[in-house]
Legacy VTK file of the C-alpha trace (Angstrom):
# vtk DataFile Version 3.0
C-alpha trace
ASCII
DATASET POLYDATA
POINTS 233 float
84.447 63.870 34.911
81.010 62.440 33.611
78.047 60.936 35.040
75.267 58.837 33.636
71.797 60.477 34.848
69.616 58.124 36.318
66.119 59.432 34.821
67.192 60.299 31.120
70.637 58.078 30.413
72.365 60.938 28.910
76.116 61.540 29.850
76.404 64.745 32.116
79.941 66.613 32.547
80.405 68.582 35.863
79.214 71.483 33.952
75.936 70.149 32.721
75.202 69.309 36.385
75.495 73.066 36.933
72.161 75.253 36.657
71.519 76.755 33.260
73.382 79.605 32.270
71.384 82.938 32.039
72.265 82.873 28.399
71.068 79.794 27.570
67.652 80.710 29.139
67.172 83.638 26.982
65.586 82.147 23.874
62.799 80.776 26.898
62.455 84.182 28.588
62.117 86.203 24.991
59.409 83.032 23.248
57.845 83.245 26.919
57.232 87.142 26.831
56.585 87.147 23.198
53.627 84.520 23.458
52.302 86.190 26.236
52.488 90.057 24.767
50.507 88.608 21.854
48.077 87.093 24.328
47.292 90.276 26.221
46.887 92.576 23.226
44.299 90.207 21.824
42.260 89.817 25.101
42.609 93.632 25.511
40.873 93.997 21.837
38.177 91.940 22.704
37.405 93.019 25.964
37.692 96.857 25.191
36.934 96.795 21.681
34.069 93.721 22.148
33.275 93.770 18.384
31.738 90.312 19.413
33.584 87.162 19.883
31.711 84.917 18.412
30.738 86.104 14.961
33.920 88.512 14.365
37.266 86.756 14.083
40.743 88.543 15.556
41.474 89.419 12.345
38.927 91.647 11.682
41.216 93.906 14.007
43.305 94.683 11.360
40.693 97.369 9.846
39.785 99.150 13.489
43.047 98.762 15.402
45.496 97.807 12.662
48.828 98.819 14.866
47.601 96.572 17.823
46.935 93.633 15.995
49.998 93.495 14.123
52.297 94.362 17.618
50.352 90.999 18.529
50.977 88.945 15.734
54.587 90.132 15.406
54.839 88.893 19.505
53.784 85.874 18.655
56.294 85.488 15.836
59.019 86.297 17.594
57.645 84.182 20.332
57.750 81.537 18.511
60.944 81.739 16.658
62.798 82.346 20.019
61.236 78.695 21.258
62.046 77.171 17.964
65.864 78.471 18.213
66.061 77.484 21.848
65.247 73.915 21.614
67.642 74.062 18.283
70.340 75.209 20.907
69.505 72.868 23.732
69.570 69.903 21.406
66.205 68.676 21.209
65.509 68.596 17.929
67.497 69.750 14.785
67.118 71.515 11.829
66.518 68.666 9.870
63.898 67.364 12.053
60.109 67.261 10.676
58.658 68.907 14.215
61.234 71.999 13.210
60.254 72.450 9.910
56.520 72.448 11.001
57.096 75.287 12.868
58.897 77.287 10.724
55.205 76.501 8.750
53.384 78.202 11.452
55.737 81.348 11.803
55.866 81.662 8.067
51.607 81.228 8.668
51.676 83.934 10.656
53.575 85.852 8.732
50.945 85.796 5.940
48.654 86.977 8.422
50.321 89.967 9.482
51.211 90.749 6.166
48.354 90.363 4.222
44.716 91.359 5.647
41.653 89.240 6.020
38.980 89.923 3.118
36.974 93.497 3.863
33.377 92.017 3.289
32.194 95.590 2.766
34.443 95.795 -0.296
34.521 91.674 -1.134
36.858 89.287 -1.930
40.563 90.237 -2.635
44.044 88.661 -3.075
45.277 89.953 -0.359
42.174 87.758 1.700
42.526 84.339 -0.017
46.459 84.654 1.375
45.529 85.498 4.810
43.242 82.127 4.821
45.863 80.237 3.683
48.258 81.855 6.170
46.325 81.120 8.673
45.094 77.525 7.726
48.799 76.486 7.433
49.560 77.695 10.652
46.726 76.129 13.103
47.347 72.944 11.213
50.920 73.392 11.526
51.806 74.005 15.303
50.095 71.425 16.693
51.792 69.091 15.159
54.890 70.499 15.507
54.527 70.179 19.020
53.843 66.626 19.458
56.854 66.035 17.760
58.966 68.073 19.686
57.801 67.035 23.006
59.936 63.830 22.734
63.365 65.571 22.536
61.869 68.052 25.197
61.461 65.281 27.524
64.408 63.924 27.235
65.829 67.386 28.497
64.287 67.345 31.505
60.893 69.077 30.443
58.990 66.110 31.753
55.407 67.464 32.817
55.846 70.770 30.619
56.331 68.615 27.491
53.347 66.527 29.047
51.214 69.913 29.028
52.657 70.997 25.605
51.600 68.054 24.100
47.886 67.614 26.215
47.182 71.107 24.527
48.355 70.001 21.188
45.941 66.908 21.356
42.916 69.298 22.379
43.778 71.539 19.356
43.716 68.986 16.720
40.935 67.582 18.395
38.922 70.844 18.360
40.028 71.240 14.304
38.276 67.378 13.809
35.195 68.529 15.831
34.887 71.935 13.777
36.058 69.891 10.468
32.713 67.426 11.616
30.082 70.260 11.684
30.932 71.381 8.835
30.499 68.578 7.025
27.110 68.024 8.341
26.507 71.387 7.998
27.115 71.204 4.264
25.036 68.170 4.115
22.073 69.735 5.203
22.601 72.715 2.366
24.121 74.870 5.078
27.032 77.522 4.070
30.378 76.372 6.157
30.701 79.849 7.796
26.903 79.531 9.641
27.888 75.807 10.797
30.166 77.449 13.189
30.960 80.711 15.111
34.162 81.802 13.535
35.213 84.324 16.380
34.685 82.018 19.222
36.111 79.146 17.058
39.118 80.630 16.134
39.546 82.289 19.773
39.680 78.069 21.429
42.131 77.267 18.726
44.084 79.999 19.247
44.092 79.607 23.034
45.059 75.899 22.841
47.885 76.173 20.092
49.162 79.277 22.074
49.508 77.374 25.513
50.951 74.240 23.751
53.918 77.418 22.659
53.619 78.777 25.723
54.465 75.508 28.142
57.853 75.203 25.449
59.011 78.455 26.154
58.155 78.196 29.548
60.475 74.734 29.984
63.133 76.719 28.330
62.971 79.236 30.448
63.756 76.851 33.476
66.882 77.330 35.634
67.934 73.641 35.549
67.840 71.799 32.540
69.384 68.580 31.238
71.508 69.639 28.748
73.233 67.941 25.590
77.119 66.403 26.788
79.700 68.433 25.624
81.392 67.542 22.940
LINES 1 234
233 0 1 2 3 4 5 6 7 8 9 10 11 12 13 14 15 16 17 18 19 20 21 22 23 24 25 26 27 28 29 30 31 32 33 34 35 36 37 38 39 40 41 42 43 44 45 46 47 48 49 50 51 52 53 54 55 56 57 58 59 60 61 62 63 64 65 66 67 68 69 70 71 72 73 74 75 76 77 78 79 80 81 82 83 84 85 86 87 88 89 90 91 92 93 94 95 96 97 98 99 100 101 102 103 104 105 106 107 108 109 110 111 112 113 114 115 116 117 118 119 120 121 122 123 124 125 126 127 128 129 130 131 132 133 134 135 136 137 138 139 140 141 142 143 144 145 146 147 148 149 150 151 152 153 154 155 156 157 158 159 160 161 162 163 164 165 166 167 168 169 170 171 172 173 174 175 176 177 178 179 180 181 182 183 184 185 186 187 188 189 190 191 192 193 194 195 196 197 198 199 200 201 202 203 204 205 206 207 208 209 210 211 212 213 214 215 216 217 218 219 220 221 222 223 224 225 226 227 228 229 230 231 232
């Protein structure tokens, strides 16, 4: 027996009326905890650590408290390749889809970052450096993206005000990359180097913040008992 549901028009079978199985939840429950993890080792850096938020980036982690800050990085990873993989299985977006493939861009971002360290200014420029910028460039660009093209299929899963959030944090990220992207410019205008036009710590801490909320509201949705659910086929 199937049903038409009223607020989405997708065909539901008795079973998709049910509540989400506990299996199906998982992916939600692991991006949920992973997100978070990385979240609390990186405010327990700064706040015990306090090498200065607004001049020193996270990054610079890697040369004081190198296992910590790659445990965080790794969380968020996995995070966000359990999120990615649940909305694969729930149906609301596909491999093929350009919101899935930017994703993939910000866990392979990551990646970089946890695999190759930031430049050790008391040593100078290095390989190793230029690859973590790029890493890490690709990703903030990447996610937010990602999740404003997601949202749609989310919403039409039943994540209705999650997806809303998702996507309000998206919007403030890329928004906070145009304002940064703006004093710069001026900055260089004036004959001032890019990296005095802003504070990179605090910078990169609100874009962090805002792309990691935009994950976190996903995995959150996924991690919902009762979902709308793709019709059996």
């Amino acid at each position: 027996m199937t049903l038409t549901d009223a607020t989405s028009g997708l065909a539901l079978s008795d079973g998709d009326r049910n509540p989400t199985p506990t299996a199906d939840r998982v992916t939600g429950v692991v991006g949920l905890i992973g997100v978070m993890a990385a979240a609390v080792l990186c405010a327990w850096l700064d706040l015990v650590v306090g090498e200065g938020i607004h001049g020193s980036t996270i990054s610079g982690y890697v040369f004081t408290h190198p296992i910590t800050f790659t445990t965080a990085v790794i969380a968020l990873i996995i995070g966000s390749i359990a999120v990615l993989m649940g909305m694969l299985r729930r149906g609301m977006t596909s491999i093929r889809h350009t919101g899935a493939w930017l994703m993939i861009l910000w866990i392979i971002g990551m990646a970089m970052v946890a695999v190759f360290p930031k430049h050790n200014w008391s040593v100078g420029p290095s390989l190793s450096g230029h690859l973590h910028r790029a890493g890490s460039l690709i990703a903030f660009f990447a996610l937010p993206l990602a999740v404003a093209l997601l949202v749609r299929g989310a919403r039409r899963r039943g994540m209705g005000w999650v997806a809303h959030a998702a996507l309000g944090f998206a919007v403030a990220a890329y928004a906070y990359l145009g304002y940064l992207g703006v004093q710069i410019m001026i900055a260089e205008r004036d004959g001032v180097p890019w990296y005095r036009a802003v504070p990179l710590g605090l910078s990169e801490r609100v874009l962090l913040v805002l792309e990691v909320l935009a994950l976190a509201m996903l995995a959150f949705g996924l991690s919902r008992r009762r979902l709308i659910t793709p019709p059996h086929r």
